[in-house]
N, C-alpha and C positions, 0 to 999 in steps of 0.2 A: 285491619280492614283497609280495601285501597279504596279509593273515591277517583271517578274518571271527569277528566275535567269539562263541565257545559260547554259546548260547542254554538254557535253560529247563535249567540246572546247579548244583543247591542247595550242593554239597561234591565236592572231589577228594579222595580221601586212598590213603598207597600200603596195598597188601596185603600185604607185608610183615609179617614182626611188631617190634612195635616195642620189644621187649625185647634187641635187636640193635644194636651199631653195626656198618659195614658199612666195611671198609676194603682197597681193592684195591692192592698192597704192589710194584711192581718191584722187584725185588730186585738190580737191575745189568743190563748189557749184556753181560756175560761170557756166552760161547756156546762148549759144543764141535762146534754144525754151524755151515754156514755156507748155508743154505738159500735156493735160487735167486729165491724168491719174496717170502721174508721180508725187511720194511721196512728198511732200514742202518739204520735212527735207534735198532730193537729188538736187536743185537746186534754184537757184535764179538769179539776174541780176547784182547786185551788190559787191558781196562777191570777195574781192582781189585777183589777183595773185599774187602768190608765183615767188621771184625773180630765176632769172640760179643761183645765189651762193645760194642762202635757196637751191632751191632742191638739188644741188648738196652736202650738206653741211650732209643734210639728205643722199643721197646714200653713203657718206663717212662713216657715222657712220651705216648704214646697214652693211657694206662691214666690220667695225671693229668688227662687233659682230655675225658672220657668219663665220663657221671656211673655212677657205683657200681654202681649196678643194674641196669647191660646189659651184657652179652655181647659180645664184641670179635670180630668176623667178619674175620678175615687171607684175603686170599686174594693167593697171591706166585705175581709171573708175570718174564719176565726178558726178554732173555737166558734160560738157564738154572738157575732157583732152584737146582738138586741139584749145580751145579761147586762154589758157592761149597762150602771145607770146613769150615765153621763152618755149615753149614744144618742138617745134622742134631741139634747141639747148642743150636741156637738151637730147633730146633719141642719137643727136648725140655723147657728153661725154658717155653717157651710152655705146651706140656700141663700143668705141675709149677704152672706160679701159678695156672691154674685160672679166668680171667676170659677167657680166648680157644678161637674153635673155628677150627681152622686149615685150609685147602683149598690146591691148587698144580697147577697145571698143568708136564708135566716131559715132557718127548721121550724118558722110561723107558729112556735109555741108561745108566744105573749097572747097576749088578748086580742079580740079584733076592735075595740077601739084603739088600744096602742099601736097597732099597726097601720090603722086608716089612720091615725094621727101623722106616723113616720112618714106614709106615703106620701101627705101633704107638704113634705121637706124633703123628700127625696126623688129622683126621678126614674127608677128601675126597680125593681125587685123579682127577685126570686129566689121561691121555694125549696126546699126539700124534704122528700115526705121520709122520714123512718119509722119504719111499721112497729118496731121495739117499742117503741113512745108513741106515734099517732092514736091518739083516740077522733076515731071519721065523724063523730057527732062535733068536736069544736073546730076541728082541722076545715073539714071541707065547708061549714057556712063562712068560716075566716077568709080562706083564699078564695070561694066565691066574691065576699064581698068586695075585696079586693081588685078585683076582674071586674067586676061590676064599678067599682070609682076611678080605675083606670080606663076605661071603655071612650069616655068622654071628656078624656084630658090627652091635651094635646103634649107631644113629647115624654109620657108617662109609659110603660109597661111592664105589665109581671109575664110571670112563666114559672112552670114546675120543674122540677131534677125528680121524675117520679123514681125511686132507688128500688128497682127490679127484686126484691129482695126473696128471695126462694123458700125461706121458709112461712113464710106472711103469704106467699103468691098470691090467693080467691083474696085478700083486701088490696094486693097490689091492683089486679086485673080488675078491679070493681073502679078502683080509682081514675086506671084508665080510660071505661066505659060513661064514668061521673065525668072527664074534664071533656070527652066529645061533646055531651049531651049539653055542657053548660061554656062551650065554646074556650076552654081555657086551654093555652099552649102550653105542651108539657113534649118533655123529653125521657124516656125508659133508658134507664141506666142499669145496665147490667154491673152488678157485683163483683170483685174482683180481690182476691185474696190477698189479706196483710202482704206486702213483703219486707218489712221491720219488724219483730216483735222485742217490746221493751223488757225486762228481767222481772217478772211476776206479773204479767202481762198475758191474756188468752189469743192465743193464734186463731185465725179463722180463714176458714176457705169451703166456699158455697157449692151445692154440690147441684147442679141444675140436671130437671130431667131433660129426655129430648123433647118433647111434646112442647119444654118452657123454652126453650134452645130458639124452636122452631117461632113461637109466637114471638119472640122478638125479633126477627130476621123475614120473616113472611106475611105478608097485609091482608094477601088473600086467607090464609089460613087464623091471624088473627082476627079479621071481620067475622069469619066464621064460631069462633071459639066469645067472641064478645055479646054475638048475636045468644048466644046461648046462657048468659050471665045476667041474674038477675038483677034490676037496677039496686 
């Protein structure tokens, strides 16, 4: 492949601000679903938790090698950041030293008091719904509430990864009519087939109709297709 080189380009620089360091954290493989879609290499059932003094031991030596005057942007992703049970004692150190602003993405399977707990030590979150596992009776009062404690906190936010998932569709499409009505920011993720499959491992690749093609692509045609769905 050739690449033609930029022309008439005095500076690049990012928008960002630059009083951040920016550090995206896996936090393990440890997973309590085991989602048809999701890469083998990102999850498993068994892979260790990491002790409060390992992680902590880890954010010491971020913290020595990041100059002073910036801000430590954590953002932990897994497996499941919220199985490990040293997570929630770990983002409270984290809020307490006072050099980090912490985000997570979490498949909101804990409780919603462990969750509103996290929150109160964390500053971001966001969801991901997998219809394999979601049951909508504890999922959606959980991330309700959630929207609801973050609403009236200042530098706090959640948000959805709602996972487009084509064979669940009528609970995908219900969910996305549930986060209009209750004001919650969510993003439709289209599915998107393995391309790793590990050696005793099931391949997967989503077969969408047009009609589902079209509701993610089209506002006018999804307003119309939502308006018709029962709450």
């Amino acid at each position: 492949m050739t690449f033609k080189e930029p022309e008439n380009i005095i500076a690049i620089q990012s928008n960002r601000a630059q009083d951040f360091f920016y550090v995206h954290w896996n936090i393990g493989r440890r997973c309590n679903y085991d989602c048809s879609y999701c890469p083998d290499s990102l999850h498993d059932f068994k892979s260790p938790h990491r002790s409060l003094e390992n992680l902590i031991e880890i954010a010491e030596k971020l913290k020595a090698n990041v100059p002073a005057d910036k801000k430590i942007r954590i953002w932990f992703t897994g497996g499941e950041p919220t199985v490990n049970p040293n997570f929630l004692d770990f983002c409270k150190w984290l809020m307490a030293d006072g050099r980090f602003i912490v985000g997570l993405n979490t498949n909101g399977s804990r409780t919603k008091e462990y969750l509103l707990e996290l929150m109160s030590h964390i500053n971001i979150i966001q969801f991901s719904s997998h219809f394999e596992y979601v049951e909508d009776d504890k999922f959606l009062p959980t991330m309700k509430a959630i929207s609801d404690y973050v609403s009236d906190k200042h530098g706090k936010s959640m948000s959805l990864n709602l996972m487009m998932e084509p064979e669940h569709w009528d609970q995908a499409v219900r969910m996305v009519k549930y986060c209009i009505k209750h004001d919650i920011p969510y993003h439709m993720k289209r599915i998107r087939p393995k391309s790793v499959v590990y050696e005793g491992n099931k391949p997967y690749s989503p077969v969408y109709t047009d009609d589902q093609i079209r509701f993610l692509v089209d506002n006018e045609y999804r307003n119309v297709v939502l308006e018709e769905y029962d709450d």
